[in-house]
C-alpha positions in Angstrom: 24.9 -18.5 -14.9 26.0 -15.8 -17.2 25.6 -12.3 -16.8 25.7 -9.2 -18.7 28.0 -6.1 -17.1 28.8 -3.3 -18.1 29.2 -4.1 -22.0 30.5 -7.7 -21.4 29.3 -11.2 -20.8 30.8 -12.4 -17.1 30.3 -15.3 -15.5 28.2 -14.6 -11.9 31.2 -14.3 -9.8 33.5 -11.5 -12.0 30.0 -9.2 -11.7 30.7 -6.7 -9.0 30.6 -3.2 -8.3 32.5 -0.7 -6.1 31.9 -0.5 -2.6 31.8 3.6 -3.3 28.9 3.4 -5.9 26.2 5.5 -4.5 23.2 2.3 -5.5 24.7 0.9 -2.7 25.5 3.0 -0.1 22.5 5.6 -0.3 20.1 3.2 -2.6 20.3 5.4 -5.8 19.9 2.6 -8.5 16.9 1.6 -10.4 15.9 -1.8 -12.2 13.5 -3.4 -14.3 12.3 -7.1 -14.2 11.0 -8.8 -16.4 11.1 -12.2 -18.5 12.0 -13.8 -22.1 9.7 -16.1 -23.8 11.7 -17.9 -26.7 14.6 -15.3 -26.5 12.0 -12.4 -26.6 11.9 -10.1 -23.7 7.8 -9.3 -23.3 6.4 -6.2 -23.0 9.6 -4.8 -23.6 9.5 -1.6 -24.6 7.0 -0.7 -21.8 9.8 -1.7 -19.6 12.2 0.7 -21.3 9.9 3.7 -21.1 9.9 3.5 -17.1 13.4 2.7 -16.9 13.8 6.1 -19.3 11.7 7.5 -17.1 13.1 7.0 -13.9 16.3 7.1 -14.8 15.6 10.4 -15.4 14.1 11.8 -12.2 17.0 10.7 -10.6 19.9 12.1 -12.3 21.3 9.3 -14.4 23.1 9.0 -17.4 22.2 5.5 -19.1 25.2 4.9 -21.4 23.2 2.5 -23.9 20.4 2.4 -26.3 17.6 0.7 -26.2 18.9 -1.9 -29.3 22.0 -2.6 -27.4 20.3 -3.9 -24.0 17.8 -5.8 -26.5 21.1 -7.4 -28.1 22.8 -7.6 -25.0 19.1 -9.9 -23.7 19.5 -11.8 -26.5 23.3 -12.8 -26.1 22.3 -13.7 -22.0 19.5 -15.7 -23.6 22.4 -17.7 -25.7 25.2 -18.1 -23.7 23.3 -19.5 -20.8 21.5 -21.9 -23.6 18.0 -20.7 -22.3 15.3 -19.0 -24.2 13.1 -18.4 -21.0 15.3 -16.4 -18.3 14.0 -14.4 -15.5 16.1 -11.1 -16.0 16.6 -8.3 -14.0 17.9 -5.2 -15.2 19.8 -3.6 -12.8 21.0 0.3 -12.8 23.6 1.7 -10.0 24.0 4.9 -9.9 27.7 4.7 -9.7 30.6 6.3 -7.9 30.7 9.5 -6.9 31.7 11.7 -3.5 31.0 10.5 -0.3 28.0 12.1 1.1 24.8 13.4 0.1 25.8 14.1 -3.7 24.1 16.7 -6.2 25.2 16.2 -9.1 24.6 13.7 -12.5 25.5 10.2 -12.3 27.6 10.0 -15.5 29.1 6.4 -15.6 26.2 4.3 -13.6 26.8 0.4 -13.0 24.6 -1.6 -15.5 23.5 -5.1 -15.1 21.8 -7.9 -16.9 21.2 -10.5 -13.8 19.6 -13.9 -15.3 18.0 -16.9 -13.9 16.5 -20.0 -16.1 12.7 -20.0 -16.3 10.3 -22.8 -17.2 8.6 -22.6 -21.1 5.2 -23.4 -19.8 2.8 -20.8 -19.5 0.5 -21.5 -16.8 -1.2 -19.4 -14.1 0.5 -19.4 -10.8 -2.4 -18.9 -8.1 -1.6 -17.2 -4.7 -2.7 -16.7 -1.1 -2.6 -13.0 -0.1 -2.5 -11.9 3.7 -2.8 -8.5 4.6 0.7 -6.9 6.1 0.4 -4.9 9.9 2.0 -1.5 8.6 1.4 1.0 6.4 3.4 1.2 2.9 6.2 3.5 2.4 5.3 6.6 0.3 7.2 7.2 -3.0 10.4 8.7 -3.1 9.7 11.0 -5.8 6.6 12.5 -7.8 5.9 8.7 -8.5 6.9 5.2 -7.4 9.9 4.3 -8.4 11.3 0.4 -9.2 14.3 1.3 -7.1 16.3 -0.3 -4.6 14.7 1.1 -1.5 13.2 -2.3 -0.7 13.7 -2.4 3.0 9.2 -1.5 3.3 9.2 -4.9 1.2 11.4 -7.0 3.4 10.1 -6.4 6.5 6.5 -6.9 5.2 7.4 -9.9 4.0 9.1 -10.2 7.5 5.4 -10.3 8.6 3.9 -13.2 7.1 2.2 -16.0 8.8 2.3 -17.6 5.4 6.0 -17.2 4.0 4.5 -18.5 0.5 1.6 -15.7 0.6 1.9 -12.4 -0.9 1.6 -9.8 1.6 -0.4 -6.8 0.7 0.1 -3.1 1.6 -2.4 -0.4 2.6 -1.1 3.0 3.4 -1.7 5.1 6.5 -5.4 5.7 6.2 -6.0 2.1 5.8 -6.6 1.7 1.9 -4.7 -0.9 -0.2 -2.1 0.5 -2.7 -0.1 -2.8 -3.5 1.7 -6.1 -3.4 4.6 -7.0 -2.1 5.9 -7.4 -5.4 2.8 -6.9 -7.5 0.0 -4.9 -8.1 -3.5 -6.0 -7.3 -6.9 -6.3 -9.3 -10.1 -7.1 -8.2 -14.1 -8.0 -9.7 -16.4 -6.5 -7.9 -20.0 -7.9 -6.6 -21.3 -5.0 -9.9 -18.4 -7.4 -12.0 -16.6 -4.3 -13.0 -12.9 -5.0 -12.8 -11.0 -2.6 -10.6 -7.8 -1.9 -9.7 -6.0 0.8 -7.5 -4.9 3.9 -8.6 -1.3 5.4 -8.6 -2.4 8.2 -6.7 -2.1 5.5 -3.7 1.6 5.1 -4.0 1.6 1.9 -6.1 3.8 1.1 -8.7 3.2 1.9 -12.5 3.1 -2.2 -13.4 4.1 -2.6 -16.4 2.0 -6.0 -16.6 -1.0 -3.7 -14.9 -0.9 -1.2 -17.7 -1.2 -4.4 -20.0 -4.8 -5.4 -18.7 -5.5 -1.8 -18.9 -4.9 -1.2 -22.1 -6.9 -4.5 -23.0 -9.8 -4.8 -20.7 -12.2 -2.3 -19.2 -10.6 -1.1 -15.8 -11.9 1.2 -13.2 -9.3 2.8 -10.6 -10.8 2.9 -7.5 -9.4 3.2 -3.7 -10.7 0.0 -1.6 -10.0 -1.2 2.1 -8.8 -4.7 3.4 -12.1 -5.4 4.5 -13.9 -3.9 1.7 -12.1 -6.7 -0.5 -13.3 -9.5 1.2 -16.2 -8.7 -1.1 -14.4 -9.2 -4.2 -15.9 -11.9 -7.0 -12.2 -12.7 -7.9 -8.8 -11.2 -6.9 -5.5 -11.2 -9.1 -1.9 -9.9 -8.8 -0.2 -9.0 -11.5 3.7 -8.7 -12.1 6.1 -9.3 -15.0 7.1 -12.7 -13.8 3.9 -14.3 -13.2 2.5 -11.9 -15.8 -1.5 -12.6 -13.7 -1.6 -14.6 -10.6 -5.1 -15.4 -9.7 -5.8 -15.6 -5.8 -7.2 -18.6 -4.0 -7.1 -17.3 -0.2 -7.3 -13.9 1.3 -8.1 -13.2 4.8 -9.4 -16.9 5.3 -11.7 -17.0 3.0 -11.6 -18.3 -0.4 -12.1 -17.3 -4.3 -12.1 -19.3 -7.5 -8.6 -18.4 -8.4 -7.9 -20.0 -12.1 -11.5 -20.6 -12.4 -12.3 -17.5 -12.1 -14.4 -16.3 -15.6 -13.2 -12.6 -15.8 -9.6 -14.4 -14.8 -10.1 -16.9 -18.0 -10.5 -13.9 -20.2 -7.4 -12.1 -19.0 -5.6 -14.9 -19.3 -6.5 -16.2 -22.7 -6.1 -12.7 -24.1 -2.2 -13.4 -22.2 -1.6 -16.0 -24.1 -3.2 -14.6 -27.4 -0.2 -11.7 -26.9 2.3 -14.4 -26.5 1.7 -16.0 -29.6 
């Protein structure tokens, strides 16, 4: 595969980064994922606005405008002779003096990271299982898509079922997220729900989408509380809405679900 460093096209192996960047040795880099459907990146500029965001809060200087990462996307998209990548922006903070640093990040590591990606648009349905410990709390004033994953790996760490999404709840025993995903759910009253950033969960970019189209109430809900869900969902930019099937052995209608069908069709309305 090709990728997209710095300015340039490189093949994987000539992507690399110094072993004095501060992303990787204190974890202050950022990223975005998110996925191209005939060449074009969706929800795109949603994306950008978070990265913008939290690029912000943490002291960098991104050295590129939104037009050239869209024309930099669409040169990954042709050099690797696929219109449907998986892409992962990828923002390292860059080098700077050993030690806990207080300055700007002026010249930060940038990277378009790519993998190929089937055309079909289908749902992808999930088991969820409910991780043993607590999520982390955010690093800043909000939850950041950065790379402190070490909460996520050892979750995952936890599964019974390594092809499950695991799902957080934070210390007082209320679910905030996904492992890599946030989390919807239709209630017995079929309101759709969905928990709210004040529990530590990340801004989706995918979960602001069904916001923005559906009727959504935020509202703070237990692991056993959800057992009593009509239909549960995961949302992320990848899988865009992944409809669950098992949770805590029992089971839901997954892609049959009706409020699921709705979603979806809207989904693929947007796509078109």
């Amino acid at each position: 595969m090709w990728y997209w460093h710095n300015g340039d096209l490189v093949e994987r192996e000539d992507a690399w980064i110094p072993v004095e960047d501060h992303g990787f040795l204190y974890g202050m880099g950022l990223f975005e994922t998110f996925r191209t459907y005939d060449f074009i990146p969706f929800l795109f500029d949603a994306h950008w606005e978070r990265l913008m965001k939290s690029v912000d809060e943490l002291w960098i200087d991104f050295p590129y405008t939104k037009e050239e990462i869209e024309t930099a996307i669409q040169q990954l998209c042709r050099q690797n002779e696929a219109p449907d990548l998986y892409i992962r922006l990828n923002v390292s903070a860059g080098v700077a003096p050993l030690g806990l640093y207080a300055g700007r990040y002026e010249k930060p590591n940038v990277t378009l990271i790519a993998k190929p990606l089937s055309s079909e648009v289908v749902p992808q349905e999930k088991r969820v299982e409910p991780i043993p410990f607590p999520r982390s709390r955010p690093e800043a004033a909000f939850r950041l898509k950065s790379h402190h994953y070490m909460n996520n790996i050892l979750g995952k760490r936890t599964l019974q079922d390594q092809d499950a999404e695991g799902l957080f709840a934070d210390e007082q025993g209320y679910v905030v997220e996904g492992l890599v995903s946030n989390i919807f759910w239709v209630g017995s009253d079929d309101v759709l729900y969905t928990t709210p950033l004040s529990s530590g969960a990340l801004a989706g970019v995918t979960r602001q989408w069904v916001i923005d189209c559906f009727p959504v109430v935020e509202q703070s809900v237990t692991f056993d509380e959800l057992t009593a869900a009509k239909e549960i969902w995961m949302t992320n930019s990848i899988q865009q809405v992944a409809p669950v099937t098992h949770y805590r052995n029992l089971r839901y209608p997954g892609k049959d679900g009706e409020r699921f069908n709705e979603v979806w069709a809207e989904l693929v309305r947007s796509l078109g």
